[in-house]
C-alpha positions as CSV (number, residue, x, y, z in Angstrom):
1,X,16.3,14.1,-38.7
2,X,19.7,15.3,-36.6
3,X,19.7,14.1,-32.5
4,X,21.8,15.3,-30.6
5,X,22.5,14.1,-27.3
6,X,24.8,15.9,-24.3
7,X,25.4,16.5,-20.5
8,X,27.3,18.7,-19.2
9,X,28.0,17.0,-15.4
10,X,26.8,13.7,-16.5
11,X,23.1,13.8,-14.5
12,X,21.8,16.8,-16.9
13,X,21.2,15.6,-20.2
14,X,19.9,17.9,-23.1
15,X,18.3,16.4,-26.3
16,X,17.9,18.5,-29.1
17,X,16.1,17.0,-32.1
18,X,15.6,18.3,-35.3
19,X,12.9,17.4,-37.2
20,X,13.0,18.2,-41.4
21,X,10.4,18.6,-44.0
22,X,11.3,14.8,-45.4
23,X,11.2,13.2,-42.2
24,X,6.9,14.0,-42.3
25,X,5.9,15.1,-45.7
26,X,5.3,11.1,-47.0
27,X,3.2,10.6,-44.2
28,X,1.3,13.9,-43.9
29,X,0.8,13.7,-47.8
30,X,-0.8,10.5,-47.2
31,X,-2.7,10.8,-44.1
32,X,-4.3,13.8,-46.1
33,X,-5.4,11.8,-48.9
34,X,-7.1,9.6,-46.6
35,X,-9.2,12.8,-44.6
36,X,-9.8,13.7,-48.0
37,X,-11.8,10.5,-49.4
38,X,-13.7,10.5,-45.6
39,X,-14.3,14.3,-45.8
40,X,-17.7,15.4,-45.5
41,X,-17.6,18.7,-46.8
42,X,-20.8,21.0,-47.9
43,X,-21.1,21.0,-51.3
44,X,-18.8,18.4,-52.3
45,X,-19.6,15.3,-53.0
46,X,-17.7,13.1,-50.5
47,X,-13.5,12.2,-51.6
48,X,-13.9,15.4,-54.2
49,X,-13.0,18.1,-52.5
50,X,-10.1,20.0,-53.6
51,X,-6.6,19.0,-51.7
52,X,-5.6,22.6,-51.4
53,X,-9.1,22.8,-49.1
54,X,-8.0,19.9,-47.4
55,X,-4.4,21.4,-46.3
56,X,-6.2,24.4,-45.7
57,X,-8.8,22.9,-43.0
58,X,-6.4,19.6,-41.8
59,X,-3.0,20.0,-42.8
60,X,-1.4,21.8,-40.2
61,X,-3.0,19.4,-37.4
62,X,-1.5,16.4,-39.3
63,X,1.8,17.9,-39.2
64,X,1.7,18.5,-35.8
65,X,0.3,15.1,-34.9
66,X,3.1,13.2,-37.4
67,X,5.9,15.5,-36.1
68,X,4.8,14.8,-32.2
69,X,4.2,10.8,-33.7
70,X,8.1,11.1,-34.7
71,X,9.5,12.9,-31.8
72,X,7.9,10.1,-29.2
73,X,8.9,7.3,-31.6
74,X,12.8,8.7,-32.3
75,X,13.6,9.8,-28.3
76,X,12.7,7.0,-26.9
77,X,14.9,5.2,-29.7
78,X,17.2,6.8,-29.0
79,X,17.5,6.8,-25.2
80,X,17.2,2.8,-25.4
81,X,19.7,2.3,-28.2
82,X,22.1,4.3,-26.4
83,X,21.4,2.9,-23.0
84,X,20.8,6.4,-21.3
85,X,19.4,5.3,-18.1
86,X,16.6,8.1,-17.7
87,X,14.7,9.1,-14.8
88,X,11.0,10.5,-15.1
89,X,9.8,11.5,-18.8
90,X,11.5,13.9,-20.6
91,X,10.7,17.5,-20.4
92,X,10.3,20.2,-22.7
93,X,13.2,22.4,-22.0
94,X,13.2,26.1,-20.6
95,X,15.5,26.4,-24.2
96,X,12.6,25.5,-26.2
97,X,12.4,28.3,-29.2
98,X,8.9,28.8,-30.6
99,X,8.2,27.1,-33.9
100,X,5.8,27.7,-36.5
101,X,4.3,24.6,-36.9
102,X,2.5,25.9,-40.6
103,X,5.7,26.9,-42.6
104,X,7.7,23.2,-43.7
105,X,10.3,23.8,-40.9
106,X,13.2,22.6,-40.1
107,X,11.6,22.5,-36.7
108,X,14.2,22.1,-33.5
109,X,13.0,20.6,-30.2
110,X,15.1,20.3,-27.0
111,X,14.5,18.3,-24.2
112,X,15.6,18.6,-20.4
113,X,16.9,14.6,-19.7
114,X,17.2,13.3,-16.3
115,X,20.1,10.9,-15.9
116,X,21.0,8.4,-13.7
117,X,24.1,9.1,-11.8
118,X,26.6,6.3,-11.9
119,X,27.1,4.3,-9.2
120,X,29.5,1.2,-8.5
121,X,27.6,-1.6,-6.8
122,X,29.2,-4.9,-5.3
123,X,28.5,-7.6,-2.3
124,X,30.3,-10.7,-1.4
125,X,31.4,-12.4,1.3
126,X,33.4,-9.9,2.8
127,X,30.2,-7.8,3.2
128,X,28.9,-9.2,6.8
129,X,25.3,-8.5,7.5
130,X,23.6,-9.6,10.9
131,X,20.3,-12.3,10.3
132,X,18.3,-12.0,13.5
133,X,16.9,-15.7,13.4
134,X,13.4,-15.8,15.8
135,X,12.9,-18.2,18.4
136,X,9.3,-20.2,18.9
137,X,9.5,-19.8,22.5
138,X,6.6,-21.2,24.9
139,X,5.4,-17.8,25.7
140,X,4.6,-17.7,21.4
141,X,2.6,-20.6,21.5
142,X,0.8,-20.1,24.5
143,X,0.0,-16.6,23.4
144,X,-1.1,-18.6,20.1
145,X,-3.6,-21.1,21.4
146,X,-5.1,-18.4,23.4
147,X,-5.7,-16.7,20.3
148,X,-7.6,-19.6,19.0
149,X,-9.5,-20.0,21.7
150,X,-10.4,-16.7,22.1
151,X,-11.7,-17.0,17.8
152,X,-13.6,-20.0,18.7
153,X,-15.1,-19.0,22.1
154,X,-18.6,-17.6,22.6
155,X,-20.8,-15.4,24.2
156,X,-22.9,-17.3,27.2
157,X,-25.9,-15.7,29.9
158,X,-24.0,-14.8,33.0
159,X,-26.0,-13.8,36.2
160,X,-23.4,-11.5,37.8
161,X,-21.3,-8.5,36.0
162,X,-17.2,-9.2,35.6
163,X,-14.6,-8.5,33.4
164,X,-14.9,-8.1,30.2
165,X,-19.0,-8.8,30.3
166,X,-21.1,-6.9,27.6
167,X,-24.5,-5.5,29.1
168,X,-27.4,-5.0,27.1
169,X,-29.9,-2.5,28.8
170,X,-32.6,0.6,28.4
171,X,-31.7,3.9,28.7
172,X,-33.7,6.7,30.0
173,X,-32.2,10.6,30.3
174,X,-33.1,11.7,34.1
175,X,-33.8,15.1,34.9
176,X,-32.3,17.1,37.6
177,X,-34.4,15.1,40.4
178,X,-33.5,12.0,38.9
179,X,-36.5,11.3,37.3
180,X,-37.0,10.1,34.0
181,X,-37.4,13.3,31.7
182,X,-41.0,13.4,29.7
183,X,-39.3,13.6,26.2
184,X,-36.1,12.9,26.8
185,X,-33.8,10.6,25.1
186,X,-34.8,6.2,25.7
187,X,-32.8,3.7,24.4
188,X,-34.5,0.0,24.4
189,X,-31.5,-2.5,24.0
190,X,-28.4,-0.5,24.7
191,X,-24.7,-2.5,24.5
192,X,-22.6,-1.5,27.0
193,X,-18.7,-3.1,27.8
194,X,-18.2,-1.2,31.0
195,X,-14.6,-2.0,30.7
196,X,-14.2,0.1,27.7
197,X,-15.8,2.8,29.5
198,X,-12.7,5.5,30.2
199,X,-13.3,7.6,33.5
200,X,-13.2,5.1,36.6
201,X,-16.1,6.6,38.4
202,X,-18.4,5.7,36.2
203,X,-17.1,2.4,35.7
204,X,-17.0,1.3,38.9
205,X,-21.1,1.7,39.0
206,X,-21.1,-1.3,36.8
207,X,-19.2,-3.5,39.4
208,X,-21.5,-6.8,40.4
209,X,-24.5,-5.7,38.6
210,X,-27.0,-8.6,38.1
211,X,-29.8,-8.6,35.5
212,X,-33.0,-6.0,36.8
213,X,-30.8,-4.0,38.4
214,X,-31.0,-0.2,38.0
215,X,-27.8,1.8,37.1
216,X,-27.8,5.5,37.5
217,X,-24.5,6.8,35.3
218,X,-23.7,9.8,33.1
219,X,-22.7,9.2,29.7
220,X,-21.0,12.4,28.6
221,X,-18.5,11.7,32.3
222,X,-18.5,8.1,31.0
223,X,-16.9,8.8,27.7
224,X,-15.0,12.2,27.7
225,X,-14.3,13.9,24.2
226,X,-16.1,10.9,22.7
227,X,-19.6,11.9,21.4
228,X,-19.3,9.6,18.4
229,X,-19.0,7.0,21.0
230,X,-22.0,8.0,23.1
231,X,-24.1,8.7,20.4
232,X,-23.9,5.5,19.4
233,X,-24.9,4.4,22.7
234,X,-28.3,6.2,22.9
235,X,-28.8,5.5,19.2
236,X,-29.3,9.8,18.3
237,X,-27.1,12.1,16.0
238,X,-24.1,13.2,17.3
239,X,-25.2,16.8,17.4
240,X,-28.1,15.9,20.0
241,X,-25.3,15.1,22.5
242,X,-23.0,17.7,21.9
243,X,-24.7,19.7,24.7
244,X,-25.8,16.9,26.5
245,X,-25.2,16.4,30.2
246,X,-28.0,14.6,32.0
247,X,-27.4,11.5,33.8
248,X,-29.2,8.1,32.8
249,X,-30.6,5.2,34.4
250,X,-29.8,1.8,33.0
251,X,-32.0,-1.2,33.7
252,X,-29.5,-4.1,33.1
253,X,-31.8,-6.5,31.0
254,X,-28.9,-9.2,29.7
255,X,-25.3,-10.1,30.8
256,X,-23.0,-11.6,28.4
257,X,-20.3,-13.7,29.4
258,X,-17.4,-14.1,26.5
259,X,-15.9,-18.0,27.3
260,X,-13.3,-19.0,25.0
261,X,-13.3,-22.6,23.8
262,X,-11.8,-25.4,25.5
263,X,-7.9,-26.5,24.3
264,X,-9.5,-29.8,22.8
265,X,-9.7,-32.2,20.4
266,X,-12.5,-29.5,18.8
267,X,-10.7,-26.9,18.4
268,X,-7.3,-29.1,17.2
269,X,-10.0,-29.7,14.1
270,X,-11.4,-26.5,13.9
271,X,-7.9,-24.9,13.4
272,X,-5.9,-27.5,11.7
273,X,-8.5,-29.9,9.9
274,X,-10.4,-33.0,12.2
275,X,-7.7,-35.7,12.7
276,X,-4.9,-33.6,12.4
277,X,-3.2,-33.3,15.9
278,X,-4.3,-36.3,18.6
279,X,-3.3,-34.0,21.3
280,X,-2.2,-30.8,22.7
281,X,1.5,-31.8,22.5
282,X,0.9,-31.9,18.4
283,X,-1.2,-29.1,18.3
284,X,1.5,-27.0,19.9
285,X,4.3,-28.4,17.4
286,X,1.1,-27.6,14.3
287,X,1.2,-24.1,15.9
288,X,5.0,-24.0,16.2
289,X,5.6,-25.1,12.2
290,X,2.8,-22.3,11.3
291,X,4.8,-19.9,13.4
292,X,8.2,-20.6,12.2
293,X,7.7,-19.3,8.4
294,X,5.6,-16.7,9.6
295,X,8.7,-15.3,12.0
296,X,11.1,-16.0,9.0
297,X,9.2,-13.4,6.7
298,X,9.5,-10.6,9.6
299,X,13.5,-12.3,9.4
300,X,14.1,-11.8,5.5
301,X,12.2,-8.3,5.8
302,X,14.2,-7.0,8.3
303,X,17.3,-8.5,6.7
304,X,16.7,-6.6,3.0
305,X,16.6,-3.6,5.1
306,X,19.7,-4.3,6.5
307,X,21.1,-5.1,3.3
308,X,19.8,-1.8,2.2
309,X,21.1,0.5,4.7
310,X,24.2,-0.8,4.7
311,X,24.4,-0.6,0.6
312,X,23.5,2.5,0.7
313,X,26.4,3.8,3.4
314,X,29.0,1.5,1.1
315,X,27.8,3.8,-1.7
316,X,28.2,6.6,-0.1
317,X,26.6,10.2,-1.2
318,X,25.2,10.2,-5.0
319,X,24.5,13.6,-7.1
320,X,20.9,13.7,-8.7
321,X,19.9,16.0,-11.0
322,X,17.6,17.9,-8.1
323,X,16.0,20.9,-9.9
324,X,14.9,18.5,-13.1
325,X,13.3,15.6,-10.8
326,X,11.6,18.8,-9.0
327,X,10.1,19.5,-12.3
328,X,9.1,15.9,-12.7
329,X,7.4,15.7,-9.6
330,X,5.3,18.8,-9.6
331,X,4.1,18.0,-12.6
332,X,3.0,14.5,-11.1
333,X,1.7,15.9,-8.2
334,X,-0.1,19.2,-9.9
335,X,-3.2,18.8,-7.6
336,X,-0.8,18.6,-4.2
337,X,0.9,21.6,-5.4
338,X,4.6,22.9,-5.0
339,X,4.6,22.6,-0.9
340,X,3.8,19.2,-1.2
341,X,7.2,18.3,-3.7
342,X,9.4,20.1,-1.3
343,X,8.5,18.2,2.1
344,X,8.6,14.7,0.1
345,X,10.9,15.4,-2.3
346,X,14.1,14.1,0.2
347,X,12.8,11.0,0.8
348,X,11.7,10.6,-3.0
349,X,15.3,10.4,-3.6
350,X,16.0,8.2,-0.7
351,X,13.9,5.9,-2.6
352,X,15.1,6.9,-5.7
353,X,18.7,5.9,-4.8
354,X,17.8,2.7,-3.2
355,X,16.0,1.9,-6.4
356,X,18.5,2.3,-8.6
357,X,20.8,0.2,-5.9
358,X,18.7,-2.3,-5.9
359,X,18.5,-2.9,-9.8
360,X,22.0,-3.2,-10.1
361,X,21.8,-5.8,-7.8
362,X,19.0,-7.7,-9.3
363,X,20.9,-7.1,-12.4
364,X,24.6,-8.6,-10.9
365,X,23.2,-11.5,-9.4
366,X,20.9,-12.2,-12.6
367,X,17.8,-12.5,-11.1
368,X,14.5,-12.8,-13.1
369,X,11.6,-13.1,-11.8
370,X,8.6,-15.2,-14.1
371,X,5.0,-15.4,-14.0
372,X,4.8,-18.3,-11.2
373,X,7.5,-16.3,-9.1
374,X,4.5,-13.5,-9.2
375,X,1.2,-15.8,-8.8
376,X,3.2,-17.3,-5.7
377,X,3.4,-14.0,-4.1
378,X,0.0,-13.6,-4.8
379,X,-1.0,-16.7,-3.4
380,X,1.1,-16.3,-0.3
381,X,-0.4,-12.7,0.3
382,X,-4.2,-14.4,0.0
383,X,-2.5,-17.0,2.8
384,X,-2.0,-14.3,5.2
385,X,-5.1,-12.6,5.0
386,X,-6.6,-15.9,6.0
387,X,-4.5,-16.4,8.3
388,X,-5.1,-13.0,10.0
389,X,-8.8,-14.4,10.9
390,X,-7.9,-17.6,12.4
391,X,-8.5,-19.6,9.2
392,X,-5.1,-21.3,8.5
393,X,-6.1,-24.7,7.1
394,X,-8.1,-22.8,3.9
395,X,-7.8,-25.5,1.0
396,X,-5.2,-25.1,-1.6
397,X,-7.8,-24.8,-4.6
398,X,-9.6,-22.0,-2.6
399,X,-6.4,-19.6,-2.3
400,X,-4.9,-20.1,-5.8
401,X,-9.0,-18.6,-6.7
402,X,-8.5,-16.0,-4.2
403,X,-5.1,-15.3,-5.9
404,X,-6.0,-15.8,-9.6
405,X,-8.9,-12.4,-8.9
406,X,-6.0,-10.2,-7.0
407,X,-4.0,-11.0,-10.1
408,X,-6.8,-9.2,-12.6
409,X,-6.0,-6.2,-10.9
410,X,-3.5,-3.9,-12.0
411,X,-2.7,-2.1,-9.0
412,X,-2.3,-5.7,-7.5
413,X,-0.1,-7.1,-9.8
414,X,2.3,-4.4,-9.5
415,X,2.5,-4.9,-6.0
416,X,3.1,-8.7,-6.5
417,X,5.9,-8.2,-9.0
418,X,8.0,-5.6,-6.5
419,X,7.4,-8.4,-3.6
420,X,8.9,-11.3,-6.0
421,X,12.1,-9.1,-6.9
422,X,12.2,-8.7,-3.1
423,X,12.1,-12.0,-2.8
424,X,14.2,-13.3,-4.8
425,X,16.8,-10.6,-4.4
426,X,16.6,-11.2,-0.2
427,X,17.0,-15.0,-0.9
428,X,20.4,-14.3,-3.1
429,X,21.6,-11.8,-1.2
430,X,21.7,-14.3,1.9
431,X,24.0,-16.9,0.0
432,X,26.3,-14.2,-1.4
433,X,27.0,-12.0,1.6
434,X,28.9,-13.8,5.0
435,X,25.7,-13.9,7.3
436,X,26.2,-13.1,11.1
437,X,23.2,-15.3,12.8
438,X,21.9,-14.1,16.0
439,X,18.9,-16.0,17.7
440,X,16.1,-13.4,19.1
441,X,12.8,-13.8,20.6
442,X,10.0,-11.8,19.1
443,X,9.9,-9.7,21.6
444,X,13.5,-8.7,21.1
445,X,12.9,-8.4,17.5
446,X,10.3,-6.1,17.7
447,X,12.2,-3.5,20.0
448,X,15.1,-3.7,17.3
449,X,12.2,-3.0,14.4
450,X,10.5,-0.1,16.0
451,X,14.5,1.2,16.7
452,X,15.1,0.9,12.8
């Protein structure tokens, strides 16, 4: 078997492989032998039919199977022994010469060979990159034990309509008197928040309403372009208001007052375990600790891309092979179709480019990344979605179980592995480069990310 192995700009590789009749015939010879003492064949008892029958009937589909076998098995070989950094698969070339497969050959195969373009890849600590550090102010926390309060408040009778009240009610569709219509639409038990209702007219109909009273309003005028909305109301298909335009009466039968809980010793259990914080002054520091790494998450993310848009001007332009990854894609994307390749196909570079930046600099600052580093993402993600409904004092036990099911899955685990390089890579990267430190509030921070 010859390889040979060239580019012509150094991002166009061409492969052409030949295969000859020595490097199969063992093999073939001997995966024949083997269809031949399983072959079934009518009037033959079984392992006695002739081996010229056999070739006949099998021998051309072993060939083609042992030759494909060899071609897989000697690329990619080939590619790793001589450290060609590939992109995508390899692709049959538009060179390709057809080959009959059923004489003994020599049979040539050529392949089209994305190839990395070089690129040189350094940071120190002449490389200055800004870390926006994120202050815990009051206004945080206060907006944090509201949130908590608001998680563990409840719904309570109220007498009189305000605010943010939900009404329950039944509806009947009026006619044009404003009478209830003999088959019209009723509705026992109808939720409404009149504060989510959009046009103000009809909202202001809800002002001071007390339970018994009667409410004459339109739905249609009290939720413009929004018949999912009002269908849902009257409890009908959407299509039976989609012409609708009556008014209804609403009989107010309920008023439901949302009061969040009290900033006590209760809810200083409820959020951070009983006996944890004596008083509001150490609840407030609890909040502030559970803040801070939170905030320094949003820091590191935001520093990383930093890092990377700054690599990536310090690099400067890079030449890929455009028309081959083109190839790559559509044939990745077959059901999306060529349109599809072109509008994403600039920032599947981008990422391309900042992929292959940001291996070289996993790779220069030797960072490897083991099983724990991966079940600690994994466990940290399982954190946060705790978190995210008010339950951040979940036991230990309970969120490495939580982790240990994300980690079964695939798809997850892939996920996991890309966040630990991150990780580790961010957490380098801040002791090699010279950090500029600048102290923001959140809401400072957040203007700069929706600038990025």
């Amino acid at each position: 078997m010859n390889i040979l192995f060239e580019t012509t700009d150094k991002i166009n590789g061409l492969m052409t492989i030949t295969v000859e009749k020595e490097d199969y015939q063992e093999k073939v010879d001997k995966m024949l032998k083997d269809y031949r003492k399983r072959a079934n064949i009518p009037g033959f008892r079984p392992g006695m039919a002739p081996m010229g029958m056999i070739k006949r009937q099998f021998g051309t589909q072993v060939k083609m199977d042992e030759i494909n076998r060899l071609l897989g098995e000697k690329l990619t070989g080939y590619i790793r022994e001589n450290n060609i950094q590939m992109l995508g698969e390899p692709l049959a070339s538009e060179k390709q010469q057809p080959q009959d497969l059923a004489g003994d050959g020599p049979f040539t195969f050529v392949f089209d060979i994305a190839v990395a373009p070089e690129m040189q890849v350094e940071l120190n600590s002449k490389d200055k990159i800004t870390y926006y550090n994120i202050k815990v102010d009051d206004k945080l926390i206060d907006n944090q034990v509201k949130m908590y309060a608001q998680q563990a408040g409840e719904f309570q009778k109220a007498e009189i309509f305000s605010g943010n009240d939900t009404l329950t009610g039944d509806l009947r569709q009026l006619d044009a008197e404003g009478n209830t219509l003999e088959g019209g639409i009723t509705t026992d038990s109808g939720m409404i928040m009149p504060a989510y209702i959009k046009e103000e007219s009809q909202r202001k109909l809800f002002d001071g309403c007390k339970p018994g009273d009667i409410i004459t309003f339109n739905p249609k005028k009290a939720y413009p372009n929004n018949d999912a909305e009002v269908a849902a109301l009257l409890k009908v298909d959407k299509e039976q208001v989609k012409d609708l335009e009556s008014d209804f009466s609403y009989q107010v039968t309920e008023i439901r007052h949302f009061q969040p809980a009290e900033v006590n010793q209760a809810l200083f259990d409820r959020v951070f375990g009983e006996g944890s914080c004596k008083d509001e002054k150490e609840f407030r520091q609890k909040i502030e600790e559970t803040i801070q790494p939170q905030l320094q998450q949003n820091s590191d993310f935001r520093f990383l891309q930093d890092v990377r848009t700054y690599v990536e001007k310090k690099v400067g332009e890079v030449k890929f092979p455009e028309a081959l990854l083109k190839r790559v894609m559509i044939l990745n994307n077959q059901d999306r179709g060529a349109d599809y390749v072109e509008k994403n196909f600039e920032g599947s570079i981008r990422e391309l480019k900042w992929h292959l930046i940001k291996e070289q600099l996993v790779a220069a600052n030797n960072i490897k990344v083991e099983n724990d580093d991966v079940k600690a993402v994994a466990k940290e993600a399982v954190r946060q979605q705790f978190a995210q409904y008010g339950m951040s004092n979940v036991p230990e036990d309970v969120l490495e179980n939580y982790a240990a099911e994300q980690m079964k899955k695939r798809e997850s685990v892939d996920g996991f592995v890309d966040r630990a390089v991150d990780e580790k890579l961010m957490q380098t990267l801040k002791s090699v480069v010279k950090l500029t430190e600048k102290s923001v509030s959140l809401e400072e921070f957040n203007k700069l990310m929706a600038e990025k």
